[in-house]
LOTIKOL-984780 format. One record per atom (N, C-alpha, C): residue number from 1; atom name; x, y, z. Coordinates in nm, 2 decimals. Layout:
N
+-----+------+--------+--------+--------+
!  nr ! atom !     xx !     yy !     zz !
+-----+------+--------+--------+--------+
! NUM !   CA !      X !      Y !      Z !
...
+-----+------+--------+--------+--------+
This chain:
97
+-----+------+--------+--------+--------+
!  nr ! atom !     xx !     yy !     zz !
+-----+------+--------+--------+--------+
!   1 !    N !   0.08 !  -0.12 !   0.00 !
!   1 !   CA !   0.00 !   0.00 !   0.00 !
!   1 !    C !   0.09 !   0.12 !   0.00 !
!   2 !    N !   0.10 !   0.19 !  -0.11 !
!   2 !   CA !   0.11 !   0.33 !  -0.10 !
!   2 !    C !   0.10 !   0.45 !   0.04 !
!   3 !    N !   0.16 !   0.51 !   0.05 !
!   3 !   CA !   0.16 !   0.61 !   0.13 !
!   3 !    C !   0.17 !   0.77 !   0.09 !
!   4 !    N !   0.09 !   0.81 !   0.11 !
!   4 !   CA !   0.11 !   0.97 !   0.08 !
!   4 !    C !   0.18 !   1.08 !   0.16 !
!   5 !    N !   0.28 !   1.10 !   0.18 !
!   5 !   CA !   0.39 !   1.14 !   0.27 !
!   5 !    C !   0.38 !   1.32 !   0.29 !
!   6 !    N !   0.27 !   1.33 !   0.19 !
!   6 !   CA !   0.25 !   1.52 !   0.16 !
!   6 !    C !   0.13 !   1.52 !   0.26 !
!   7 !    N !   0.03 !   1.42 !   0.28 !
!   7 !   CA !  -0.09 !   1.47 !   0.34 !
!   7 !    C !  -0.04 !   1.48 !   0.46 !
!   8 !    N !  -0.17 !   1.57 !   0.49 !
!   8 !   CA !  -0.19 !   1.58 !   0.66 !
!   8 !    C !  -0.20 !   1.50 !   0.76 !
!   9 !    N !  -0.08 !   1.50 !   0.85 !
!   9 !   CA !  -0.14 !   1.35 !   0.98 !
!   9 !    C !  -0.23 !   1.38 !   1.08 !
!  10 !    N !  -0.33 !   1.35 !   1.09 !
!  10 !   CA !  -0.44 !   1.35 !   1.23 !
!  10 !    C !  -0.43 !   1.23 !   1.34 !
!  11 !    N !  -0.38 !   1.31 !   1.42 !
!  11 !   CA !  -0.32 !   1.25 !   1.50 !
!  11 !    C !  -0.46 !   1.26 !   1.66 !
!  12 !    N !  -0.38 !   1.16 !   1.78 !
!  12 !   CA !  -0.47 !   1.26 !   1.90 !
!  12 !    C !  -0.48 !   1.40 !   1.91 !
!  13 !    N !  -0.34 !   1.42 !   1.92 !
!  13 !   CA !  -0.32 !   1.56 !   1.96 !
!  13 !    C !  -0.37 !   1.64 !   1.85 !
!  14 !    N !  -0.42 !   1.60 !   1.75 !
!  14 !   CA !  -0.46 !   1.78 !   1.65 !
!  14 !    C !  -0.59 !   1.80 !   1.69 !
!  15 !    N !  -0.67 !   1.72 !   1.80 !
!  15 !   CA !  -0.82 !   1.69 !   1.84 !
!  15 !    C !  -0.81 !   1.84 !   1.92 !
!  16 !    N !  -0.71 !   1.81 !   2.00 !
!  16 !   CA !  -0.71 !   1.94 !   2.08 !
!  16 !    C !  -0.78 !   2.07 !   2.02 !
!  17 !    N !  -0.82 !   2.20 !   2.10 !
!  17 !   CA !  -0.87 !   2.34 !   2.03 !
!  17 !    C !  -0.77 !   2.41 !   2.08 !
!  18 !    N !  -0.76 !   2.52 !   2.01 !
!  18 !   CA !  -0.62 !   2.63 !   2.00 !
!  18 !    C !  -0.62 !   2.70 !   2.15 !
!  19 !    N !  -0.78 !   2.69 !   2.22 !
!  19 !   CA !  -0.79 !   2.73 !   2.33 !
!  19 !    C !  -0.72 !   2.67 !   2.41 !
!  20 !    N !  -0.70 !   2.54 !   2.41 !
!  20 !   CA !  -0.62 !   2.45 !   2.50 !
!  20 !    C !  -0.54 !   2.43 !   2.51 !
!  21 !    N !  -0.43 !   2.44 !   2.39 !
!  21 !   CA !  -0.33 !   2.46 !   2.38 !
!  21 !    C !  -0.26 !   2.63 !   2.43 !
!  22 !    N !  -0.36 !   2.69 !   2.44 !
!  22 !   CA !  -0.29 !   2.83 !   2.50 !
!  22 !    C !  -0.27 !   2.82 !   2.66 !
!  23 !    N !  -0.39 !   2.73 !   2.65 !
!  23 !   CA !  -0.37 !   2.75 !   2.85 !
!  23 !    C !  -0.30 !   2.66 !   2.87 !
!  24 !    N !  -0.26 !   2.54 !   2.80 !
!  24 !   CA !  -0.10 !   2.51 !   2.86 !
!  24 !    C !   0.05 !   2.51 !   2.83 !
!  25 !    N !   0.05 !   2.64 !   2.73 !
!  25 !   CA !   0.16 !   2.71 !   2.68 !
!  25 !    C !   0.15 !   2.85 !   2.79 !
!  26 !    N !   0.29 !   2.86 !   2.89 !
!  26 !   CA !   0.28 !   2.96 !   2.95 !
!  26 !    C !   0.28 !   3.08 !   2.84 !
!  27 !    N !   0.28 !   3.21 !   2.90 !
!  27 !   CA !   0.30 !   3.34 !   2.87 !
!  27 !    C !   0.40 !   3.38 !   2.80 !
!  28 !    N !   0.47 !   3.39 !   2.74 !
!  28 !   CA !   0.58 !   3.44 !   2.76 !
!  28 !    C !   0.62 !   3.60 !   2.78 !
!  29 !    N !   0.53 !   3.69 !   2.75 !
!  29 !   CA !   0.48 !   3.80 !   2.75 !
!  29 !    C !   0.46 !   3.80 !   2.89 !
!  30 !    N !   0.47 !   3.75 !   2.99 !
!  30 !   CA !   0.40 !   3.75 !   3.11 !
!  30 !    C !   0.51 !   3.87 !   3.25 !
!  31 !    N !   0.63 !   3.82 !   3.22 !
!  31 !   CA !   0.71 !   3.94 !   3.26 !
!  31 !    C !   0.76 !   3.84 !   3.39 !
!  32 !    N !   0.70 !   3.76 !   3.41 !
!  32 !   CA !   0.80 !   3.65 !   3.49 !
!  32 !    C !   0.93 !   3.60 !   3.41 !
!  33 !    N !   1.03 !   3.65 !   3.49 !
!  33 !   CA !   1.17 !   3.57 !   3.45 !
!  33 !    C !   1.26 !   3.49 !   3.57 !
!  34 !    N !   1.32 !   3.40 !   3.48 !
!  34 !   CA !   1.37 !   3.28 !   3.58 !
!  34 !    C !   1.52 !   3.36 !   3.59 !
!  35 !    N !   1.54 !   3.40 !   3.71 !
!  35 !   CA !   1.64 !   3.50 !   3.76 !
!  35 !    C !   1.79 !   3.40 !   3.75 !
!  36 !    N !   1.79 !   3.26 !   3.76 !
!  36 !   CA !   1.91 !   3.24 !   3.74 !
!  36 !    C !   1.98 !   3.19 !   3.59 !
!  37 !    N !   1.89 !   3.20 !   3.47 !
!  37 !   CA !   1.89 !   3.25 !   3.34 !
!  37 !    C !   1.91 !   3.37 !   3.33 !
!  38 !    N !   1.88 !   3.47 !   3.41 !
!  38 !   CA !   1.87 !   3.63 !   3.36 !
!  38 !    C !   2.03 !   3.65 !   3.37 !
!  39 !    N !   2.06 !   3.62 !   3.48 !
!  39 !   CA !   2.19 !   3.64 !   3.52 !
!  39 !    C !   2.31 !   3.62 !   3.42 !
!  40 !    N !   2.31 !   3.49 !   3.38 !
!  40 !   CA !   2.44 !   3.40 !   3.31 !
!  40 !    C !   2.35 !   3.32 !   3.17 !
!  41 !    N !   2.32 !   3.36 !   3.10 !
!  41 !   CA !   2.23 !   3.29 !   3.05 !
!  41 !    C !   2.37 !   3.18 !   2.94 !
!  42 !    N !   2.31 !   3.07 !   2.92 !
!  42 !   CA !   2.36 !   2.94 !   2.87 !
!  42 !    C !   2.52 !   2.93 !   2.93 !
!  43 !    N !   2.55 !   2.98 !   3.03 !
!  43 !   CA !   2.65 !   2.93 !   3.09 !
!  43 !    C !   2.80 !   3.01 !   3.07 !
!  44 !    N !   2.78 !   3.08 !   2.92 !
!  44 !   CA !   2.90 !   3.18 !   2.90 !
!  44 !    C !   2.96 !   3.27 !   2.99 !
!  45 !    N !   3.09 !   3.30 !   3.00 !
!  45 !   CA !   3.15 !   3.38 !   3.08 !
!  45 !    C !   3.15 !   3.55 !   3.02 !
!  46 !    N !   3.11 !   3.62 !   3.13 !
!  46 !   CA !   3.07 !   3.78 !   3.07 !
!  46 !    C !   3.23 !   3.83 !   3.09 !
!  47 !    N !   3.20 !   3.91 !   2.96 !
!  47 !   CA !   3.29 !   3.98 !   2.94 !
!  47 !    C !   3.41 !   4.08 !   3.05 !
!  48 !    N !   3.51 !   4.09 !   3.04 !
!  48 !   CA !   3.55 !   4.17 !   3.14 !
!  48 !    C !   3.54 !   4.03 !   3.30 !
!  49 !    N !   3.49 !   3.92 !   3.30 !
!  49 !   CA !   3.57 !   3.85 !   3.39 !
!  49 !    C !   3.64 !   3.85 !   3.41 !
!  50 !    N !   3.66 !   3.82 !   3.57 !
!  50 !   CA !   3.81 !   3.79 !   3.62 !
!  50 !    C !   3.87 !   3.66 !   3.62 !
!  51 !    N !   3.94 !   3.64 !   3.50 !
!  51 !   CA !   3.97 !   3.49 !   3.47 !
!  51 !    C !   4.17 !   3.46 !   3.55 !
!  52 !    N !   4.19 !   3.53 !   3.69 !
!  52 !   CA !   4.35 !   3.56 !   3.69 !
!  52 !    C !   4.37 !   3.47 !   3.77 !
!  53 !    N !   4.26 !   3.40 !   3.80 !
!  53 !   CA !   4.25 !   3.27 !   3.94 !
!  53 !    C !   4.29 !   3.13 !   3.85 !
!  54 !    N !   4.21 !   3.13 !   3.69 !
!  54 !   CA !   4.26 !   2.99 !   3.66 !
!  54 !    C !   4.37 !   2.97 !   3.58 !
!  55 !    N !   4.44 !   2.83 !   3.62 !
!  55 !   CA !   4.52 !   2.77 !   3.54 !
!  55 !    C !   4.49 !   2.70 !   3.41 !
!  56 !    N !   4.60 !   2.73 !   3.30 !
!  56 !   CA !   4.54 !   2.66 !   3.15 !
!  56 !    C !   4.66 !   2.54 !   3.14 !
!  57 !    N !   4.62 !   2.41 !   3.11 !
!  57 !   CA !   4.76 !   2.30 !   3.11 !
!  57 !    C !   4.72 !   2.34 !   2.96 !
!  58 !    N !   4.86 !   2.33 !   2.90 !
!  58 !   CA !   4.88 !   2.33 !   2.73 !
!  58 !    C !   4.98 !   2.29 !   2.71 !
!  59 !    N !   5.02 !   2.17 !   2.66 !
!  59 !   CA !   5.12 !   2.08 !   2.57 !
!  59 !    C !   5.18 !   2.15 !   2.48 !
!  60 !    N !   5.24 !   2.23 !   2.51 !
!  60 !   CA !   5.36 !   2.25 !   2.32 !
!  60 !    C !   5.42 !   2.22 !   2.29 !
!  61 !    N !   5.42 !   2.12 !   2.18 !
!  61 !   CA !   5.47 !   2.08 !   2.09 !
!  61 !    C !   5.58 !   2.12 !   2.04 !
!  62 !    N !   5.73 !   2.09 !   2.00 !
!  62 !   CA !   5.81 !   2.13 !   1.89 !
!  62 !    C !   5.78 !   2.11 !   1.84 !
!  63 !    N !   5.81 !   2.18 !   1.70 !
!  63 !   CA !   5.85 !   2.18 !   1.55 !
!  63 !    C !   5.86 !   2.03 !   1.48 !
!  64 !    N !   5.81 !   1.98 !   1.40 !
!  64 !   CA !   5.84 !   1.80 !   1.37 !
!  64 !    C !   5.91 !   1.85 !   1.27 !
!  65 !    N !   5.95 !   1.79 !   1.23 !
!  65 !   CA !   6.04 !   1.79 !   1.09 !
!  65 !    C !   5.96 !   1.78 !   0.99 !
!  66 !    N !   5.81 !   1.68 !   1.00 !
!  66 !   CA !   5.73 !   1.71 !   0.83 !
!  66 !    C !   5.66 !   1.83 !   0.84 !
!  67 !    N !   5.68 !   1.93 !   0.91 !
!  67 !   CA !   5.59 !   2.06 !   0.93 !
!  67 !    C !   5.69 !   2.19 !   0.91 !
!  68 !    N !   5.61 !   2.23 !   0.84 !
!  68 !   CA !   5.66 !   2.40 !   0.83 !
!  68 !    C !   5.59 !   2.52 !   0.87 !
!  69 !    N !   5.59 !   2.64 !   0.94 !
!  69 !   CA !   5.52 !   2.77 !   0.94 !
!  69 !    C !   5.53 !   2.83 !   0.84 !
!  70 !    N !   5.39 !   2.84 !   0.75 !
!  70 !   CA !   5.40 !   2.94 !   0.65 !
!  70 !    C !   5.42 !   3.07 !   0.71 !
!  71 !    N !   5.47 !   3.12 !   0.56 !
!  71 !   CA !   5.55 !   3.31 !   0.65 !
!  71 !    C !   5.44 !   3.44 !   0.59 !
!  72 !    N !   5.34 !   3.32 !   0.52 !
!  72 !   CA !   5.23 !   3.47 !   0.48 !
!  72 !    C !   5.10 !   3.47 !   0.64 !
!  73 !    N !   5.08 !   3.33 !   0.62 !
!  73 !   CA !   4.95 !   3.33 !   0.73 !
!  73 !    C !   4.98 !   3.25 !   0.84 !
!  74 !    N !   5.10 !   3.19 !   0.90 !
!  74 !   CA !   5.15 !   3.17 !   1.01 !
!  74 !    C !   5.12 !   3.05 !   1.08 !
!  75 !    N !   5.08 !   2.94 !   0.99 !
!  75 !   CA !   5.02 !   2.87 !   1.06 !
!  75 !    C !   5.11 !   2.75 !   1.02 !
!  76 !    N !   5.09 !   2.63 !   1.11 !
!  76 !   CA !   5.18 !   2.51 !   1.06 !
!  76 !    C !   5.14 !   2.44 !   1.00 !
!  77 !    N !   5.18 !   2.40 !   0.87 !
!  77 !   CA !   5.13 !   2.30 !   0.76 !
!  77 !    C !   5.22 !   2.22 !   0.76 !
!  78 !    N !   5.15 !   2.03 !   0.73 !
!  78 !   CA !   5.22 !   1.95 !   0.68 !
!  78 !    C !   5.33 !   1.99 !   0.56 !
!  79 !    N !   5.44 !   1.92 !   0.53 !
!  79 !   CA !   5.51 !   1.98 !   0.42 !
!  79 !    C !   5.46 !   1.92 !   0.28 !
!  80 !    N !   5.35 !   1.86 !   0.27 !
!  80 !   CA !   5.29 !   1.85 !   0.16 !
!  80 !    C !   5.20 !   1.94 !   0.11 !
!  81 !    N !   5.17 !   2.06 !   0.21 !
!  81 !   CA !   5.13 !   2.19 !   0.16 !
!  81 !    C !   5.21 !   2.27 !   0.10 !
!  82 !    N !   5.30 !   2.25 !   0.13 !
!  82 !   CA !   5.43 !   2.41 !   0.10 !
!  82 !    C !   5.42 !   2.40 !  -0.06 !
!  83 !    N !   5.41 !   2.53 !  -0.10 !
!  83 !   CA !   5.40 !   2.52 !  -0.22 !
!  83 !    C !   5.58 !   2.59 !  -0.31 !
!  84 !    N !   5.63 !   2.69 !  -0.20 !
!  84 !   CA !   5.73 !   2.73 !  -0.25 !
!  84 !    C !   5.82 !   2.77 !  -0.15 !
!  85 !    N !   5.92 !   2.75 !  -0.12 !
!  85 !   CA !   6.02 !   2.91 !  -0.04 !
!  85 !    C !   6.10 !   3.02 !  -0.15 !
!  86 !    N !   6.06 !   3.12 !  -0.02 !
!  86 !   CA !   6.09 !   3.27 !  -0.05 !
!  86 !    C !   6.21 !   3.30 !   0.04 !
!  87 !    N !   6.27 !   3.41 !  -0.04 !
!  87 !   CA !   6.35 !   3.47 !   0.08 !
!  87 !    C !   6.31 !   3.49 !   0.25 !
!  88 !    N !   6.18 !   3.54 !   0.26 !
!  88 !   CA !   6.06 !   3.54 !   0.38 !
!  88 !    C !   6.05 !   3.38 !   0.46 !
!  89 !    N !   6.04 !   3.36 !   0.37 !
!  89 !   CA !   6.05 !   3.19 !   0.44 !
!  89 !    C !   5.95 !   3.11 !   0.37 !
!  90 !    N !   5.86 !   2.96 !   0.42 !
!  90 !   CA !   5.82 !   2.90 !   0.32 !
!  90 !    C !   5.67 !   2.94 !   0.31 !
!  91 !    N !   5.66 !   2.94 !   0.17 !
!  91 !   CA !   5.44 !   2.98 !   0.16 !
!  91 !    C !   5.39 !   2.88 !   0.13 !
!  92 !    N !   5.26 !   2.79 !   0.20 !
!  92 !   CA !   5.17 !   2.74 !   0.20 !
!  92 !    C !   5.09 !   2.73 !   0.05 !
!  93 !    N !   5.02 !   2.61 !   0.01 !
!  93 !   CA !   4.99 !   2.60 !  -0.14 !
!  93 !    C !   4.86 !   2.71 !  -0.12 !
!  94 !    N !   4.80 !   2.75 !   0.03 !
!  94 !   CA !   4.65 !   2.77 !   0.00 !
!  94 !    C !   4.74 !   2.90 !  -0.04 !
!  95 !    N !   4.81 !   3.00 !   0.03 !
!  95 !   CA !   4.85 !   3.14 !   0.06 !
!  95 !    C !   4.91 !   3.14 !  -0.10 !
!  96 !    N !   4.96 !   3.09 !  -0.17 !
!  96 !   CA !   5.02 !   3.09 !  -0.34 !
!  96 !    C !   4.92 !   3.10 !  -0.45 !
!  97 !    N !   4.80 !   3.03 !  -0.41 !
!  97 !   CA !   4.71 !   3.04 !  -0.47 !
!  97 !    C !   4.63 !   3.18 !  -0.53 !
+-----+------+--------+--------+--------+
C-alpha cells in the first residue's frame, strides 16, 4: 500500500482546540523571569571577567620535521602543503594560490 507522505497526519493531539493549547503554553509576554537564566544565560562567561585565578595546562609541541610555518598566514602545515620558499620563508599551497 502506497503512502502519501505530503498529506496531513491527524493524530490525537490535533483533536485538541487552539484554546487549549494556549492554557497550557505559558505566557511568555507574562514578565515573569527565571532569575538564574537572567543572570548568566547558557553558561557563558561575561565579558570583562576575572579569569586571573585559573590555570590553563597546554602541551607545546616542537616543530616536527614534516611541518613548516608558513610566513604569509603563520600557521603550521604538513610539508605537503608548501608550495614554495621565499627569501621570507616557506608559503603554503593555499596562501600561493
Amino acid at each position: 500500500m502506497a503512502t502519501d507522505y505530503d498529506a496531513p497526519r491527524k493524530t490525537e493531539d490535533d483533536s485538541e482546540s487552539i484554546e487549549a493549547l494556549k492554557e497550557r503554553v505559558p505566557d511568555k509576554l507574562s514578565g515573569s523571569v527565571d532569575v538564574e537564566d537572567a543572570d548568566n544565560p547558557s553558561g557563558f562567561e561575561l565579558p570583562g571577567a576575572d579569569l586571573s585565578d585559573l590555570e590553563l595546562d597546554v602541551v607545546v609541541l616542537p616543530p616536527q620535521e614534516d611541518e613548516f610555518t608558513c610566513s604569509n598566514c603563520f600557521l603550521v602545515k604538513h610539508r605537503s602543503q608548501l608550495d614554495h620558499d621565499t627569501a621570507d620563508g616557506p608559503i603554503c599551497s593555499e596562501c600561493a594560490a
